[in-house]
N, C-alpha and C positions, 0 to 999 in steps of 0.2 A: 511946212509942206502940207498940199491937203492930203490926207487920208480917205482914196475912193473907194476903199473896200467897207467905210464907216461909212460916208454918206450913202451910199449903196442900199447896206443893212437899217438905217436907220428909215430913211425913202422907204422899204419894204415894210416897216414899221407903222409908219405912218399911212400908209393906205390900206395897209389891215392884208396882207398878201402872207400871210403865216397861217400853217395848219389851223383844223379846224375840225370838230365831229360832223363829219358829212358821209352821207352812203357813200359805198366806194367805189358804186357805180353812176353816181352821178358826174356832170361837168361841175369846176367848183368857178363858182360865182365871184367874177372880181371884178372891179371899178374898173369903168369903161377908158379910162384914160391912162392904163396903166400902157407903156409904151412894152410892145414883146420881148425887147432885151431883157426886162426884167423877170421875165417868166425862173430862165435857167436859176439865177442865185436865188430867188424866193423858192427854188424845190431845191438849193442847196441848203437854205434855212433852216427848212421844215425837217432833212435829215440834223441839221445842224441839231437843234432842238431838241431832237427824237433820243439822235445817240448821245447826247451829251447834257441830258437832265432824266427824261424817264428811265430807261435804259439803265442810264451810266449811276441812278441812286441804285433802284432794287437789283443789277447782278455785279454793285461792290459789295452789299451786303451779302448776296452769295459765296462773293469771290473771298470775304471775310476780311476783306480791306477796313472796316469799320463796323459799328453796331450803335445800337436805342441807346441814347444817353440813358443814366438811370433817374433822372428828374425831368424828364419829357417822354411823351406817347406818341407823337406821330405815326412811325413804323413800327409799332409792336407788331401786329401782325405779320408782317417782312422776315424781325428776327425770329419771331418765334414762328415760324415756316406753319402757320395757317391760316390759309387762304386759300379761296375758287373763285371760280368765273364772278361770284359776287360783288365780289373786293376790287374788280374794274380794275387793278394794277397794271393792264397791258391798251387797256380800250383807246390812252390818250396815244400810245405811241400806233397803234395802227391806225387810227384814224391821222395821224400825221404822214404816217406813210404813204396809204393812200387815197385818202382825199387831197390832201396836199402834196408832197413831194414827185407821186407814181403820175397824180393826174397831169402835175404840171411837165415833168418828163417828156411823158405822152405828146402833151403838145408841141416840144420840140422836136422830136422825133419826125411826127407827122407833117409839122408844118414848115421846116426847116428845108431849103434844099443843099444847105452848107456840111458838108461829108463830116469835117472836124467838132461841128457844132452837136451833129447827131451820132459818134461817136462818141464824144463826153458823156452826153445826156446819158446815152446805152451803158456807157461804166458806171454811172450814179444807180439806172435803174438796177444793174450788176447788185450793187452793192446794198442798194434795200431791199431786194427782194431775198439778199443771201439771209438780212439783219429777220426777215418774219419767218424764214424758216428755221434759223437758229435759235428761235425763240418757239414756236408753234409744231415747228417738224412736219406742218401741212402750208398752202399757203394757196388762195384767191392767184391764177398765173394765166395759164393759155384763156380763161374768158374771164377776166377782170377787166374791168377799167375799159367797160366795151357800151355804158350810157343804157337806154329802155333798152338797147336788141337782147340784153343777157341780164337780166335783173335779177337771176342766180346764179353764179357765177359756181364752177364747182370749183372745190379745196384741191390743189393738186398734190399729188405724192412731194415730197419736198425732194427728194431723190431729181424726178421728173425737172423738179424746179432748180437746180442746184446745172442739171444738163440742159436748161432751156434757157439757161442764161450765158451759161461758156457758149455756146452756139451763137448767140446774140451777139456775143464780145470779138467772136472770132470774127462773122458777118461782116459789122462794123468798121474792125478794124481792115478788113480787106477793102472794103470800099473807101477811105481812103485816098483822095488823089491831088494833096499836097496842100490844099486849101489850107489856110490863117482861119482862128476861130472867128467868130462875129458876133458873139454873145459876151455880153459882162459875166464874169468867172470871177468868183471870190474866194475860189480854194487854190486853183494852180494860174492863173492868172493869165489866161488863153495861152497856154505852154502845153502845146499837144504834146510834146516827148513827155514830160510831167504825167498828162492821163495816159499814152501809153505804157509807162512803168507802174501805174495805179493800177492800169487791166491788168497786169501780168504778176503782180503782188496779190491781188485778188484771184486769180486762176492756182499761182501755189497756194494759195491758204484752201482753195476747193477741193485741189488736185489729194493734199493732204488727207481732207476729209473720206474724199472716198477709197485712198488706201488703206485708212483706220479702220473703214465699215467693211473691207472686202470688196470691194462693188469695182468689181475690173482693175483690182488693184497695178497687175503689170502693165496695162496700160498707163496708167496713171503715173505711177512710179518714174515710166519712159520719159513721161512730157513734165514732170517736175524736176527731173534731170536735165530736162533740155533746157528750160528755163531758167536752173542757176548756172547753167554753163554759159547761156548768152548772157545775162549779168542783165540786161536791159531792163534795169528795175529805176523806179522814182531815186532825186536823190532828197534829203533834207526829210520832211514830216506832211505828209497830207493829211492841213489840217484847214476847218474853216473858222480864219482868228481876225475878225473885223469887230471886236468888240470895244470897248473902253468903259471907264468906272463913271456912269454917268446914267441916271435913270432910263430902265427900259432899253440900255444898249451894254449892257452888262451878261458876261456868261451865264450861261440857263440854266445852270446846274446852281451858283451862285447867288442869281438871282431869285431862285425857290426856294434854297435852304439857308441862305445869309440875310436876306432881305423881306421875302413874304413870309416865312414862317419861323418861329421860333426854331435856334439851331438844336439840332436833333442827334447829330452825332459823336461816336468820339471811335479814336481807336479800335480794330480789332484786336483780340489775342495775337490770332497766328503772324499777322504780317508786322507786330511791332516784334513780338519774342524772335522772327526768324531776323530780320532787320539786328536788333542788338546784337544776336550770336554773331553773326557775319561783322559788323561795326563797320553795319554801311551808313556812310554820311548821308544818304538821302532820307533819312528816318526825320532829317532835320527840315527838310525841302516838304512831309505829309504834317507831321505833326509837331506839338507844341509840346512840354512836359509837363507832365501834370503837375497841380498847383500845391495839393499836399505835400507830396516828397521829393519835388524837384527832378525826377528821373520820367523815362519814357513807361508807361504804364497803357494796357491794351483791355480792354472790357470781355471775358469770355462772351459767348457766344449765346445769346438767347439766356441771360443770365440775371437780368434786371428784378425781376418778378420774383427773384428766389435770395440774391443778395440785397436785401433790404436795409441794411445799412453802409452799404456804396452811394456816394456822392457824384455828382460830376466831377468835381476837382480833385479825384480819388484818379480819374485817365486821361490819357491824353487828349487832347480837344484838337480837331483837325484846323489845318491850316487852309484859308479860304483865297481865291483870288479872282476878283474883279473879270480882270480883262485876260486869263486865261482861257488860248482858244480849244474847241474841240479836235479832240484827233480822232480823222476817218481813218487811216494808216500809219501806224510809227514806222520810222526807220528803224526803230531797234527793234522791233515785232519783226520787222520783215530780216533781218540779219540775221533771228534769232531762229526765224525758217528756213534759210540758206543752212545754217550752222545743222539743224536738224536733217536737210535733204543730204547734204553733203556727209553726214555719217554714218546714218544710215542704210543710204541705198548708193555712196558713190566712193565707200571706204577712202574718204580723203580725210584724213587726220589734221591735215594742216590747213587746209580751207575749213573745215570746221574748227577749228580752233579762232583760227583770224576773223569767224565771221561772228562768232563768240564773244571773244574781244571786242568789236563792231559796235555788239549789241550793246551791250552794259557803256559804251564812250557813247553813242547815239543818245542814249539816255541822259547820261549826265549833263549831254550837251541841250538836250530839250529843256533839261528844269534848270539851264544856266550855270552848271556846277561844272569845278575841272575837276584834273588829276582823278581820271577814274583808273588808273592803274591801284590805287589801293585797292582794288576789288580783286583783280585778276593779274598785275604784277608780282612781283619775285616777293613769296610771303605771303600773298592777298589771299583772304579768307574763302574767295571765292574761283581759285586760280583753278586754269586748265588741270595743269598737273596737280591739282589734288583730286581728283577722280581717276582712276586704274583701269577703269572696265567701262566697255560702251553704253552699259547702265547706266552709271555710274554718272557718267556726261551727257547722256540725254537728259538725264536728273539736274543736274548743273544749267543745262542750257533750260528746261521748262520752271526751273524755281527762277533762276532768274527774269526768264520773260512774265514771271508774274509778278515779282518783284520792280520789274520796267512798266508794268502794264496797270500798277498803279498808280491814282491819281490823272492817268493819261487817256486808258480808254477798258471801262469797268466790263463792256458787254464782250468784248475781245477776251479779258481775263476770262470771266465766267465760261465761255465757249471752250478754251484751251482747256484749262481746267477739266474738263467734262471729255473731254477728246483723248490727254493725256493722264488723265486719272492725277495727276502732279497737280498742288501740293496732293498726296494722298490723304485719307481719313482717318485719323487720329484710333485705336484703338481702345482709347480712355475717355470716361464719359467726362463732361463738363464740370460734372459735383464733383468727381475723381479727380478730376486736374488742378480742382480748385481746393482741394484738400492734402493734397502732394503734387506740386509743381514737378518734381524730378520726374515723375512720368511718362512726361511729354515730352515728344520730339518737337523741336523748336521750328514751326514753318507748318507742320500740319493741320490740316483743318481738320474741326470739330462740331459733333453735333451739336447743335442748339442747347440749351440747359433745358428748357420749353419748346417741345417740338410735333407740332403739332401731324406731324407725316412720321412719329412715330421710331426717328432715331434717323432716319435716310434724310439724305442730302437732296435739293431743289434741281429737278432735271430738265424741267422747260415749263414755258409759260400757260395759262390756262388758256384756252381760245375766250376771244372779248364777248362780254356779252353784249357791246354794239354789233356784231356781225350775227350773232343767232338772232337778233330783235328783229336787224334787217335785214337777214338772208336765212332763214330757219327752216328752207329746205333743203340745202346744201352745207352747211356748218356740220362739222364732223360732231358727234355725240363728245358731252364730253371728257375730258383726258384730265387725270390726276397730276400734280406736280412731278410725282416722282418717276414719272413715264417716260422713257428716255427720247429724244429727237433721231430722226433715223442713223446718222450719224453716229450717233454716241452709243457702242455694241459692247463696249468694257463690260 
């Protein structure tokens, strides 16, 4: 059977319809004979890309899902947490954002008169403009993407921007009026119930946010409640997976660390040590064991530079895959914030629990694995009832969703992370931990060994210095890593 969501991707390939560093105020320039269906999945692409190679390398290194082989340098700088605006680390994924993805949106929005068509496109733009503020805490929004009339665009509060886009979803979704999509869709497959449970998974993950910052929390609280009471969420994983193992139509993430550059990673500490304690089988689905002593082994953290006689084959070496698709939403993310509203703010013990359960089988079922009851069935290392206190199980349900949110979607880990302070910071230094293992709590993260911010953990990303080159009258002065996203008040 043919595969249309490959010839699709690949068609977008071949006329060059993929991000690109462009102002992001300009129109971006595409061959004249590109037919307009193709606009919508070429700015699924361009997020495809974004989150699922730039993004999804530097905040697993955050998330400490992996680290700097100790016989290669590509990421040094990543691990050992120093970098600014210099180091360009952000430039390729906003200029995907928007010169590619926001512009082409744009055009469906505008030029579309199909309600269904421009209600997707609105959940996409939803969903990058959440991904620049969770990365920048400011974000180009009310005059972006507006061509010569605004060739400075100012930076909005991300706040600002976080409410100008639930407005847009809500908007959208009311106009509405039964219409069939008519755009080529390569993540939900012109399946409007699909984008509408993507907007409403995307409004609790917001909704959350600004309960966490204070910002009108009982409001908020109200309509995240309403939300998992109506259940009208996506089912299965929104993801965009039109790849195959074949030059140039291979995963992005894949394709830059398995194929153009020397492989670069291996193992974290924290996520192999908290993985073995539990004796979750998916430690087998990330990684390989390492070559010297046959067992699962994790690289501390910013640690290369100082352990000089570590090898590669001293850890574990990640497991690479082709034709794995990107995920813009898991369904075990979103279960895992059903399992969170629900106990919370809706003292249901038993809907949080099942949604709990949910998450961790969601998962298993994304990387092809059964019997996920060993995790959370009678005995499992990671059951309901072994947490006593609603601590205790909010603990439970955000180790797990980082645990789920590896190898799946690294800029979601890093966020949550940062939101719920889970996994928490190790209160042992790296040389500490690596001089006495008993020290350490199995799962926590730790500073760098080499850290160049000074023992603190990476809190958002530096603003591009493509946007101060091309907008250096509105580009916010700049902001240090450790500066938190509005958001993030822990």
């Amino acid at each position: 059977m043919i595969n249309m969501k490959k010839i699709i991707l690949f068609a977008l390939l071949i006329v060059g319809i993929t991000s690109c560093d462009l102002d992001i105020n300009q129109d971006p320039s595409f061959p004249g004979d590109v037919e307009p269906t193709l606009i919508f999945p070429a700015a699924q692409n361009a997020i495809a890309v974004t989150v699922g190679d730039g993004m999804y390398n530097y905040a697993g290194f955050f998330a400490q899902y992996y680290d700097q082989m100790p016989e290669a340098n590509q990421y040094n700088f990543l691990v050992q947490y120093d970098f600014d605006e210099s180091n360009e680390y952000f430039n390729r994924s906003y200029s995907n954002l928007y010169s590619g993805a926001l512009m082409d949106l744009k055009t469906v929005v505008e030029k579309s008169t199909n309600t269904a068509d421009i209600f997707a496109a609105t959940v996409l733009r939803a969903f990058a403009f959440q991904l620049v503020v969770d990365n920048l805490d400011k974000a180009p929004y009310s005059e972006a993407l507006q061509g010569s009339a605004t060739l400075s665009p100012k930076w909005d509060d991300g706040q600002d921007v976080y409410k100008g886009i639930l407005q847009e979803l809500d908007e959208a979704e009311a106009a509405l009026d039964g219409e069939l999509m008519s755009i080529n869709d390569l993540v939900n497959n012109k399946n409007i119930s699909q984008w509408k449970g993507f907007a409403n998974a995307l409004r609790l993950r917001l909704y959350l946010r600004f309960i966490d910052a204070n910002v009108d929390a009982s409001t908020y609280t109200a309509k995240a409640v309403s939300l998992v009471n109506s259940g009208n969420f996506f089912t299965g994983d929104i993801t965009f997976d039109a790849y195959s193992d074949e030059t140039n139509k291979r995963n992005p993430w894949y394709n830059t660390n398995y194929i153009s550059l020397a492989q670069n990673h291996v193992a974290g500490y924290p996520i192999v040590t908290y993985l073995s304690s539990t004796n979750d089988p998916r430690i087998a689905f990330n990684f390989e064991k390492a070559e010297n002593s046959g067992e699962y082994a994790g690289e501390l953290p910013g640690s290369k530079a100082d352990l000089k006689n570590m090898k590669n084959a001293d850890y574990s070496a990640m497991k690479y895959y082709a034709t794995k698709p990107v995920y813009f939403f898991t369904q075990s993310q979103l279960q895992f914030l059903i399992a969170e509203v629900a106990l919370r703010f809706m003292g249901d013990d038993a809907k949080a629990k099942a949604a709990y359960e949910a998450g961790i089988a969601a998962d298993f079922a994304a990387r092809g694995m059964t019997s996920p009851e060993v995790m959370y069935g009678a005995g499992g290392t990671v059951a309901w009832s072994t947490a006593t206190t609603t601590e205790k199980k909010l603990e439970l349900i955000y180790m797990q969703k980082w645990v789920a949110l590896c190898y799946m979607d690294h800029m979601e880990a890093w966020s949550e992370i940062r939101r719920t302070d889970v996994p928490k910071l190790s209160s042992a230094s790296a040389q500490a931990i690596h001089n006495d293992p008993t020290i350490y709590t199995a799962g926590e993260l730790i500073a760098p060994w080499r850290n160049g911010f000074g023992g603190a953990m990476v809190k958002r990303m530096p603003y591009p210095s493509t946007a101060r080159r091309q907008n250096p009258v509105t580009t916010p002065a700049v902001a240090k890593a450790t500066e938190s996203v509005w958001w993030d008040v822990k």
